[in-house]
DOMI-675311 format. One record per residue: residue in one letter; x, y, z of N, C-alpha, C in turn. Coordinates in steps of 0.2 Angstrom, whole numbers, padded with zeros to 4 digits, always signed. Atoms other than C-alpha are relative to their C-alpha. Layout:
<sites>
AXYZXYZXYZ;...
</sites>
This chain:
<sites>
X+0004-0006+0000+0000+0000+0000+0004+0006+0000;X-0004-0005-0001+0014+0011+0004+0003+0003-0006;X-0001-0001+0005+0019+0012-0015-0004+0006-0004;X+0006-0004+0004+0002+0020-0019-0002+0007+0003;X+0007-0006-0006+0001+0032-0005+0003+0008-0006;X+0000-0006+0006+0008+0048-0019-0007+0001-0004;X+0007+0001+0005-0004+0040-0031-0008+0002+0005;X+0005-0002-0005-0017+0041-0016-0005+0007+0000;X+0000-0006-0003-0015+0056-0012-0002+0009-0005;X+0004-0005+0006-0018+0066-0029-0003-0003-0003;X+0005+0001+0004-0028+0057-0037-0006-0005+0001;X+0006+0004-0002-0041+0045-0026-0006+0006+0002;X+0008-0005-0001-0058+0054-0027-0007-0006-0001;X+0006+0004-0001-0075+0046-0029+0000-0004-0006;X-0002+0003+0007-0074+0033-0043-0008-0002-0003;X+0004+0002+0004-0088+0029-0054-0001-0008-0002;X-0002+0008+0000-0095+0009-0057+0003+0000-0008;X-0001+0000+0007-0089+0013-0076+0008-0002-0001;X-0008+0000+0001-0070+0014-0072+0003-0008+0000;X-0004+0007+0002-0058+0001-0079+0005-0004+0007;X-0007+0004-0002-0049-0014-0070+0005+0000-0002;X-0007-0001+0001-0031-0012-0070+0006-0002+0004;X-0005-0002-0005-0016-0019-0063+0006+0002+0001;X-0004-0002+0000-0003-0012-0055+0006+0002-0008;X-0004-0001+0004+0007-0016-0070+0000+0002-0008;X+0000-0004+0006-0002-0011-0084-0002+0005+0001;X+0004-0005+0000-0008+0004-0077+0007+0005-0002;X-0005-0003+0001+0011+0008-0075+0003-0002-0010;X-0004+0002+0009+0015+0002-0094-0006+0007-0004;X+0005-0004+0004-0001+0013-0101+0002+0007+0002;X-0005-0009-0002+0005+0029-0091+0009+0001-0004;X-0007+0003+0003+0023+0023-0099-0001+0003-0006;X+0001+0002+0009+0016+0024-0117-0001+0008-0002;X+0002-0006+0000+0008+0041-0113+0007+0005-0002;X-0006-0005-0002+0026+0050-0108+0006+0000-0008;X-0002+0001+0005+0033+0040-0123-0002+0005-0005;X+0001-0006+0005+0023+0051-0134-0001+0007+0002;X+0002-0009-0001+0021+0067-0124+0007+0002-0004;X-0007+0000+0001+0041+0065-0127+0000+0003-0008;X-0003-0002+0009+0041+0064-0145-0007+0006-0003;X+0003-0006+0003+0027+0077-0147+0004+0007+0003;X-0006-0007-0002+0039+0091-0138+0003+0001-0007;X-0007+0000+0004+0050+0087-0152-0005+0001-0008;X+0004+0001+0008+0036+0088-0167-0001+0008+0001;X+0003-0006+0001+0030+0103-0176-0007+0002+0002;X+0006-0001-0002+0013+0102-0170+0001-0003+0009;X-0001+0003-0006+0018+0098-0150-0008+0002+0003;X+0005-0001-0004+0001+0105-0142-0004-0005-0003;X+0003+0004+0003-0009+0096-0155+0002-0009+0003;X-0004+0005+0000+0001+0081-0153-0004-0004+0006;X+0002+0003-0009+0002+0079-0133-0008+0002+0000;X+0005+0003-0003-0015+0083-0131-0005-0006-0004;X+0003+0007+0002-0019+0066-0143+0003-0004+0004;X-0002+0005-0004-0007+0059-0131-0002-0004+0005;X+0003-0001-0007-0017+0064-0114-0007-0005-0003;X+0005+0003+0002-0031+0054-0123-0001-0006+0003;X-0003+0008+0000-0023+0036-0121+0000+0002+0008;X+0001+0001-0010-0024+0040-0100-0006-0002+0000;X+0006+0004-0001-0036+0031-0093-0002+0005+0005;X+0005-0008-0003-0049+0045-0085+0001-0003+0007;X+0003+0004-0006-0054+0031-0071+0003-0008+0002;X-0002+0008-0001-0046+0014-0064-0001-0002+0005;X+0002+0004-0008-0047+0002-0050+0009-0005-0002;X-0007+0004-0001-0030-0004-0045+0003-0004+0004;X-0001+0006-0005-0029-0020-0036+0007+0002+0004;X-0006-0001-0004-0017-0017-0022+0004-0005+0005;X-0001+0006-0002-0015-0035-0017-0003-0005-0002;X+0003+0006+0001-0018-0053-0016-0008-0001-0001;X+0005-0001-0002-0034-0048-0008-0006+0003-0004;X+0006-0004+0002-0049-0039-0012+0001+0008+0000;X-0001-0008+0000-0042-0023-0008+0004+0004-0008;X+0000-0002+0007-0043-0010-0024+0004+0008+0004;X+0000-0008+0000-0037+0009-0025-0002+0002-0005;X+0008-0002+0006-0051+0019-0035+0006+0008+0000;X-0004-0005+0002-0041+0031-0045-0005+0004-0006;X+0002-0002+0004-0048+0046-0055+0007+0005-0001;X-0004-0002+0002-0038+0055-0067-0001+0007-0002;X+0003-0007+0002-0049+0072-0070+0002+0005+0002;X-0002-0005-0002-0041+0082-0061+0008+0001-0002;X-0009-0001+0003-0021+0077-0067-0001+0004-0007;X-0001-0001+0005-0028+0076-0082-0002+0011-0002;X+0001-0008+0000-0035+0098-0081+0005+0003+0001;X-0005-0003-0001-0017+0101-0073+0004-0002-0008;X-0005-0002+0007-0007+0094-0089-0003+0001-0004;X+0001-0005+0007-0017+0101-0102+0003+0006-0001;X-0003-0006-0002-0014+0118-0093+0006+0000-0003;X-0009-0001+0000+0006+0112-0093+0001+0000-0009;X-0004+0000+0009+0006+0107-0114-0003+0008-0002;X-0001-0007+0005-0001+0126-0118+0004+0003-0001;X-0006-0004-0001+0013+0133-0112+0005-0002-0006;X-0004+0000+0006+0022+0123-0128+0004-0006+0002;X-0006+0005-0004+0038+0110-0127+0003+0002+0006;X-0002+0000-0006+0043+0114-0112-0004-0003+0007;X+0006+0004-0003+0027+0112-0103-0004-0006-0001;X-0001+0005+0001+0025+0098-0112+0005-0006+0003;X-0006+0002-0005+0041+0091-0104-0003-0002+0005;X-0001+0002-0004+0037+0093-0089-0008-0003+0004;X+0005+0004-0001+0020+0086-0090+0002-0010-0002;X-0002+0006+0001+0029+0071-0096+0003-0004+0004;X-0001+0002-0007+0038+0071-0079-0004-0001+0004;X+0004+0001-0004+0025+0071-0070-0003-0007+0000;X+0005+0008+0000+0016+0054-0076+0007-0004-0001;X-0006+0004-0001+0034+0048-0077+0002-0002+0008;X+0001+0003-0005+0033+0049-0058-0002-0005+0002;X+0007+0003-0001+0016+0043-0058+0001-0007-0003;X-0003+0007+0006+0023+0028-0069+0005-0006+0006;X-0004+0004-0006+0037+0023-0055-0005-0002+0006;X+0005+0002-0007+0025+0025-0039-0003-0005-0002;X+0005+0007+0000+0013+0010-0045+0004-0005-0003;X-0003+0004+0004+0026+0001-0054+0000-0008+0004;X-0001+0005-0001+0025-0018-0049+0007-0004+0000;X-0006+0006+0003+0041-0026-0056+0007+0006+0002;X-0005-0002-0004+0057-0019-0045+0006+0002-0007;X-0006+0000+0007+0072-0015-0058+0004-0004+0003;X-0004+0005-0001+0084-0028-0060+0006+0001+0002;X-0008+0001-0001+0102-0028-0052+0003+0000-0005;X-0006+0002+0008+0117-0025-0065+0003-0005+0002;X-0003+0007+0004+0123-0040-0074+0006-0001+0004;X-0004+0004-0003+0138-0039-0063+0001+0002+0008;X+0003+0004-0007+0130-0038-0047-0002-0005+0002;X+0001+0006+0000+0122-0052-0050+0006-0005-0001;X-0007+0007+0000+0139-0063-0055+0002+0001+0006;X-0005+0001-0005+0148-0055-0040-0007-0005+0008;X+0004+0004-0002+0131-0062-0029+0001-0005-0002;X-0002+0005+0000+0132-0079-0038+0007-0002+0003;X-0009+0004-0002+0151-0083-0035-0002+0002+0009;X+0003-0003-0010+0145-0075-0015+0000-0007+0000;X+0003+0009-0003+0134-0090-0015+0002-0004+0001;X-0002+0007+0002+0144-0102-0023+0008-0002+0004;X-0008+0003-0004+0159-0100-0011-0003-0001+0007;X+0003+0000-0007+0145-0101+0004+0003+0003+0005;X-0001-0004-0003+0151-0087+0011-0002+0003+0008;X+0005+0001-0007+0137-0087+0025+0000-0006+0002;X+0001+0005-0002+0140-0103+0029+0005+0002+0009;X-0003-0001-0008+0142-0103+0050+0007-0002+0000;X-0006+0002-0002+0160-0104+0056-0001-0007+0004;X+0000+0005-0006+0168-0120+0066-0003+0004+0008;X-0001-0002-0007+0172-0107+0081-0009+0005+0001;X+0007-0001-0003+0153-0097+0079-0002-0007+0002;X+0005+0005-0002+0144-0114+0080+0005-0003+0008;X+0000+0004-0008+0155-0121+0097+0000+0007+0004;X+0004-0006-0001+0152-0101+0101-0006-0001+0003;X+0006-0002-0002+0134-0103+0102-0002-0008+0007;X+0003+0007-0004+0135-0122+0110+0003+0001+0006;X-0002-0002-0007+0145-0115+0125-0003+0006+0001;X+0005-0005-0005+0133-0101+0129-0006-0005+0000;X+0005+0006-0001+0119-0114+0125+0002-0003+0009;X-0003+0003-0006+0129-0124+0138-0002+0004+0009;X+0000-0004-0006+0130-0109+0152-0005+0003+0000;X+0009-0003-0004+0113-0103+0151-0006-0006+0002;X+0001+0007-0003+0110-0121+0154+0000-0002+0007;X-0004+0002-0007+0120-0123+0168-0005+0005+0005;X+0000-0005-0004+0115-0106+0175-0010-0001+0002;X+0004+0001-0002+0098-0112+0173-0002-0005+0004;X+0001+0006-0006+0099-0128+0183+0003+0002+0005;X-0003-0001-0008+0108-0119+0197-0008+0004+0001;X+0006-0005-0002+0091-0107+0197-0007-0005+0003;X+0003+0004-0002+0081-0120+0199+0001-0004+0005;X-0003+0005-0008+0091-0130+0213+0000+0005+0006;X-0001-0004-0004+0092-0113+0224-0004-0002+0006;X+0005-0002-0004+0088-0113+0242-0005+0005+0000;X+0005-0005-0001+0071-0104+0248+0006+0004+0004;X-0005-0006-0001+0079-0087+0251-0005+0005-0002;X+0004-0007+0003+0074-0072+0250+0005+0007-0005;X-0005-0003+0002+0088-0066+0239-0005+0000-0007;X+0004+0000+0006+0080-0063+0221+0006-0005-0003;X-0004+0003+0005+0085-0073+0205+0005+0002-0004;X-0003-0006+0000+0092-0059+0199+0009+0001+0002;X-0005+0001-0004+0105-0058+0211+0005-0007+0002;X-0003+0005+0001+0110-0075+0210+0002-0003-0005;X-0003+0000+0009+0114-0074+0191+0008+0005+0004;X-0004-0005-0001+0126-0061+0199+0006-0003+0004;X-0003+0005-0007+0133-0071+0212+0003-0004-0001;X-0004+0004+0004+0137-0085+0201+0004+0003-0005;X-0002-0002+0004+0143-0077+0189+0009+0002+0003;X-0005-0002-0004+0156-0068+0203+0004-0005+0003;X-0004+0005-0003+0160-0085+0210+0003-0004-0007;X-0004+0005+0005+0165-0093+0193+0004+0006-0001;X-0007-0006+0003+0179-0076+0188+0001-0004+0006;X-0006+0000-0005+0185-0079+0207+0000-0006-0002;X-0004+0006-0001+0186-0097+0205+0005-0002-0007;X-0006+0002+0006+0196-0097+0187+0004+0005+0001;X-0005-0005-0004+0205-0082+0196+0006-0005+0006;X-0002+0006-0004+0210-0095+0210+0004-0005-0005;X-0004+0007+0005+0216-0109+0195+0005+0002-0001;X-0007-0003+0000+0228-0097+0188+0005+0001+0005;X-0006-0004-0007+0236-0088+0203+0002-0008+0003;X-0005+0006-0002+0240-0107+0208+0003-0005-0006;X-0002+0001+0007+0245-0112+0192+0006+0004+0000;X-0007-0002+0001+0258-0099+0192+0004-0001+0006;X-0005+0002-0004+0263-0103+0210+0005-0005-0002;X+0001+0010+0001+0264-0121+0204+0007+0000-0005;X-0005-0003+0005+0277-0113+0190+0006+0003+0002;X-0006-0003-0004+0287-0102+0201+0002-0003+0003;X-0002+0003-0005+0290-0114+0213+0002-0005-0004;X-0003+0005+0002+0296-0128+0199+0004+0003-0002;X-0002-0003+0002+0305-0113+0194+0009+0002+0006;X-0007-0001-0005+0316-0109+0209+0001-0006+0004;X-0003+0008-0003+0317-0128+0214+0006+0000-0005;X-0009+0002+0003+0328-0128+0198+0004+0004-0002;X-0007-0004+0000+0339-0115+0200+0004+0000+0006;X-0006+0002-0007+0356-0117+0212-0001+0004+0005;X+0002-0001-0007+0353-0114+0229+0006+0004+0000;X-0005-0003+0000+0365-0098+0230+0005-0002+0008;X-0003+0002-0008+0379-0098+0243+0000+0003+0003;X+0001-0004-0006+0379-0093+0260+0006+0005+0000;X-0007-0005-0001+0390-0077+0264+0005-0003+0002;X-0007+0001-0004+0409-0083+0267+0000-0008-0001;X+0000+0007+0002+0405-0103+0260+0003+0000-0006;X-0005+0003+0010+0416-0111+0246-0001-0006+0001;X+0001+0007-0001+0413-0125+0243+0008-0004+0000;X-0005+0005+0000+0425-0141+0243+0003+0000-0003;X-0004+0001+0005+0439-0142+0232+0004-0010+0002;X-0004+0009-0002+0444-0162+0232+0010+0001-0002;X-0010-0001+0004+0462-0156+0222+0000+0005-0003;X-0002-0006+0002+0470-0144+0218+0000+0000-0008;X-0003-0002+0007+0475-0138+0200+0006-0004+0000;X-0006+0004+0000+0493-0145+0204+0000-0009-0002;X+0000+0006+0000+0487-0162+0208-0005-0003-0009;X+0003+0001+0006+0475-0162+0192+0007+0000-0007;X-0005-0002+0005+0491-0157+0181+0004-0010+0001;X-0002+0006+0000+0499-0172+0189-0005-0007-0005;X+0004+0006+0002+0484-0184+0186+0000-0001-0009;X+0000-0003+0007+0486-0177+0166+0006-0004-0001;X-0004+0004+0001+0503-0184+0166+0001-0008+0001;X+0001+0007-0004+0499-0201+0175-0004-0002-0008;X+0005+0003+0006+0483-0203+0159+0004+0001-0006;X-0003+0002+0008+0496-0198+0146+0005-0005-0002;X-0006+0006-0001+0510-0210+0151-0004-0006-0003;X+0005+0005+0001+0495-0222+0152-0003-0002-0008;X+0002-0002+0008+0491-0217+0132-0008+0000+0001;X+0006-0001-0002+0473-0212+0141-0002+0005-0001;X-0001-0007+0004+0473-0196+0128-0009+0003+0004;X+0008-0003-0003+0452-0194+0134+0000+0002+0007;X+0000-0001-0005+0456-0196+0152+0005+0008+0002;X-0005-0003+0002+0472-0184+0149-0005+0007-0001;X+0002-0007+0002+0463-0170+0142-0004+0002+0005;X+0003-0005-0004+0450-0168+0154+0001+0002+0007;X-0005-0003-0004+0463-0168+0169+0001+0006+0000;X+0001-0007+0003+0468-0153+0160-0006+0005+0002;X+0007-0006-0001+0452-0145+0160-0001+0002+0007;X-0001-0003-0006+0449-0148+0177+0008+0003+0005;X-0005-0005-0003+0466-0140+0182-0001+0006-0002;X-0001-0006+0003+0462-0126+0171-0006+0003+0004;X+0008-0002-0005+0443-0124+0183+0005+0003+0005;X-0002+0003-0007+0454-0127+0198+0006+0008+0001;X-0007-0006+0001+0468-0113+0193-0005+0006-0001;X+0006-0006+0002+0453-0100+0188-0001+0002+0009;X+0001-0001-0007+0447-0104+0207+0004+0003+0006;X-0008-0003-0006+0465-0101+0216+0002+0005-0002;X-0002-0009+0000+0468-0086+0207-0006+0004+0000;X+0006-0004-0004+0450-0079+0212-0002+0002-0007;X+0005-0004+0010+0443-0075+0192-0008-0005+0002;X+0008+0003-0003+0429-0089+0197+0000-0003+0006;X+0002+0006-0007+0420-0099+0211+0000-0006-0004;X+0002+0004+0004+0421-0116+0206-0006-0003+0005;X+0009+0005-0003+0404-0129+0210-0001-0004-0006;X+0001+0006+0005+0402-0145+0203-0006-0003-0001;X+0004+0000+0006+0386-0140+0198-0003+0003-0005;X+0001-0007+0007+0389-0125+0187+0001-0004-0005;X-0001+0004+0008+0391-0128+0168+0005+0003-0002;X-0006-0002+0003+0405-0125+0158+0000+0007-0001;X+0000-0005+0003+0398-0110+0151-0002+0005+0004;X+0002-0005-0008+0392-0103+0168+0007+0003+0002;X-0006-0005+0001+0410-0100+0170+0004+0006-0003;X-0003-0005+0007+0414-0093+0152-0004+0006+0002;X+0005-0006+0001+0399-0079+0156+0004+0003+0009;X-0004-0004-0005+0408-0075+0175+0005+0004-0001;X-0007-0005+0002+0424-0072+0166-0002+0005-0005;X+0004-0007+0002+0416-0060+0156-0003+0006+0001;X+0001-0005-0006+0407-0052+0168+0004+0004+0004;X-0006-0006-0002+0422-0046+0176+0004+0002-0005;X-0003-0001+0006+0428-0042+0160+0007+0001+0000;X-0005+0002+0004+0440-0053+0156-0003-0006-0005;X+0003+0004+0008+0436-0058+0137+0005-0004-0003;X-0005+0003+0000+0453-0065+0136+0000-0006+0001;X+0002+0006-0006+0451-0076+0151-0005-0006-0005;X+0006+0003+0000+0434-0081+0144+0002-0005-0006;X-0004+0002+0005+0441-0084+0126+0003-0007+0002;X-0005+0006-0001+0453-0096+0131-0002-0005+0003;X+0003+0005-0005+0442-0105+0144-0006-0005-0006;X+0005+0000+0006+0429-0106+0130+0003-0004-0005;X-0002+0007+0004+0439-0117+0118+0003-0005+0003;X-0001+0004-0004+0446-0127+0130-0007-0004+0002;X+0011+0003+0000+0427-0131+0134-0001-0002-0005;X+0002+0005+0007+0422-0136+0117+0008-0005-0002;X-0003+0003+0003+0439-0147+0115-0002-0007+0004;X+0001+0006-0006+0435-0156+0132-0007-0002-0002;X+0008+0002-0001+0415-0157+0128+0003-0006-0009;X-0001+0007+0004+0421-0166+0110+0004-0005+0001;X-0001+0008+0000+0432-0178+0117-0003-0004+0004;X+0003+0003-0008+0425-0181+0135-0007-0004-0002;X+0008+0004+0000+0405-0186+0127+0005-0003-0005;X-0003+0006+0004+0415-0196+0111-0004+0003-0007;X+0001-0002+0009+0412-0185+0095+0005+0001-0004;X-0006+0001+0001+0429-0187+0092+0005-0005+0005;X-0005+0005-0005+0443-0199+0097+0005+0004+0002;X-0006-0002-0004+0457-0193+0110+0006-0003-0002;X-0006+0003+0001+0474-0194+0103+0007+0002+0002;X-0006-0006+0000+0490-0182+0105-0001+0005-0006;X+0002-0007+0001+0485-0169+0093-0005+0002+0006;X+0007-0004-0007+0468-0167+0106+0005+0000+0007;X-0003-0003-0010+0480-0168+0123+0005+0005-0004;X-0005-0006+0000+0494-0156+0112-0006+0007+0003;X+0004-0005+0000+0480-0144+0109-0002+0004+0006;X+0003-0003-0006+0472-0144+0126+0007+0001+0007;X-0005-0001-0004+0490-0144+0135+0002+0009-0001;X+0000-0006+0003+0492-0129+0123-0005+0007+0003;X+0006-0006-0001+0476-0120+0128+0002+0001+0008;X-0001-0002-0008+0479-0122+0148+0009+0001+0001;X-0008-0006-0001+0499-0114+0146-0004+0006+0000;X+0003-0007-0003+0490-0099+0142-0006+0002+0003;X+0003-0002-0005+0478-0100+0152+0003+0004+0007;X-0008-0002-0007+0490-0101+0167+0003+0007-0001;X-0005-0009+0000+0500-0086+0161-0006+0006-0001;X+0005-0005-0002+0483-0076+0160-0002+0001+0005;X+0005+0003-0008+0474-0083+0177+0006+0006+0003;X-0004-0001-0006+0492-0079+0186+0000+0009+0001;X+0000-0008+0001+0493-0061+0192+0006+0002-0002;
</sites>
């Protein structure tokens, strides 16, 4: 009905039993056919003549079905048709713009929508055809966890003691106790973290404690000579090394602890910036880790090398 309410409103008056049925879509094709030729009488040498054999072809009186049902719109034309006479005296121009005017009149009642361009319609098919509206995985387990907790939330509403607290308030309530209790999960979760955190790191030492030295530097130098005599080139080298740890400790550059790692040393001696120290201490480490695990075999080039490396160490360490 909303279509018609223009139509309505200038031209519903008392309709006569005489007036034609029409629908929506020829009433709009027959007003169509009029503009047709008001048009080309503008353009003729005779236009007043013309357009008013135009104005003929309007239909004076209709009835314009405005649905499935029984309902009509009772249209008279007598009075449009006395303004555009008026409008074609005036000549082509006023011919024009009576041409406009039932060119309105022509859209307002029109039945048939105009069609979408040709490549609206393709970019709409391929739409479809990639089912681009089809629900996601995470919308659908989205809606089946809220499903889920307005579930839940309503089987707690229902178990609640008599109280005089509203229901209200107990959406509220619950809601407050499940945050603190996933709050709760976490905050022990990271204890649970920190605490497996400083379980594995070394128990710092107490002010004025050294730990244990089993042997010196000296006695390892000796032990190096005992495994090379022996042709115990793998046992030989890592004597060495522990004499090179043990000479580090006696001249104060590191703390030794037999549960630091090689490279916990190398990063001391650098700290106190000596890059030298560390340097030297640091290929000695990588000579001892390929023979000592077996990524290489221990011969006399690996004990010259690492006899080589802990000389200057000793002449760096010593003050």
């Amino acid at each position: 009905m909303t279509r018609f309410a223009w139509l309505a409103a200038v031209l519903a008056l008392a309709t006569p039993a005489a007036a034609a049925t029409l629908t929506p879509t020829e009433y709009a094709r027959t007003v169509s056919e009029v503009v047709t030729r008001l048009e080309q009488a503008a353009k003729s040498g005779k236009a007043t003549q013309a357009a008013e054999q135009a104005l003929r072809e309007l239909p004076i009186r209709a009835e314009v079905p405005t649905g499935p049902g029984s309902a009509r719109l009772s249209v008279d034309n007598r009075a449009l048709l006395v303004d555009l006479r008026r409008q074609i005296k005036v000549g082509p121009r006023g011919i024009r713009t009576a041409a406009g005017i039932l060119r309105s009149l022509a859209q307002a009642v029109s039945a048939t929508p105009p069609r979408p361009p040709a490549k609206a319609r393709a970019t709409l098919t391929r739409v479809l055809a990639r089912r681009e509206f089809r629900t996601s995985a995470l919308d659908t387990w989205r809606e089946k966890v809220y499903r889920w907790e307005a579930q839940a939330v309503l089987w707690v509403l229902d178990h609640l003691p008599d109280t005089n607290i509203p229901r209200d308030a107990w959406v509220v309530i619950g809601y407050v106790a499940l945050f603190l209790t996933g709050a709760a999960i976490v905050y022990l979760i990271v204890l649970l973290l920190v605490g497996m955190g400083a379980r594995a790191r070394p128990v710092p030492d107490a002010p004025g404690a050294r730990p244990v030295v089993i042997l010196p530097y000296s006695a390892w130098l000796a032990e190096a000579e005992q495994r090379l005599q022996a042709g115990d080139y793998r046992a030989a080298v890592r004597a060495l090394h522990m004499a090179a740890l043990m000479k580090l400790d006696d001249a104060g550059q590191v703390r030794y602890d037999s549960s630091y790692t090689d490279g916990r040393f190398v990063r001391a001696l650098q700290s106190k910036g000596q890059p030298d120290l560390a340097g030297v201490l640091g290929r000695l480490n990588h000579l001892f880790a390929i023979v000592w695990y077996g990524r290489r075999a221990a011969g006399q080039a690996e004990y010259a090398a690492a006899r080589a490396l802990w000389t200057e160490l000793e002449a760096a360490a010593t003050p």
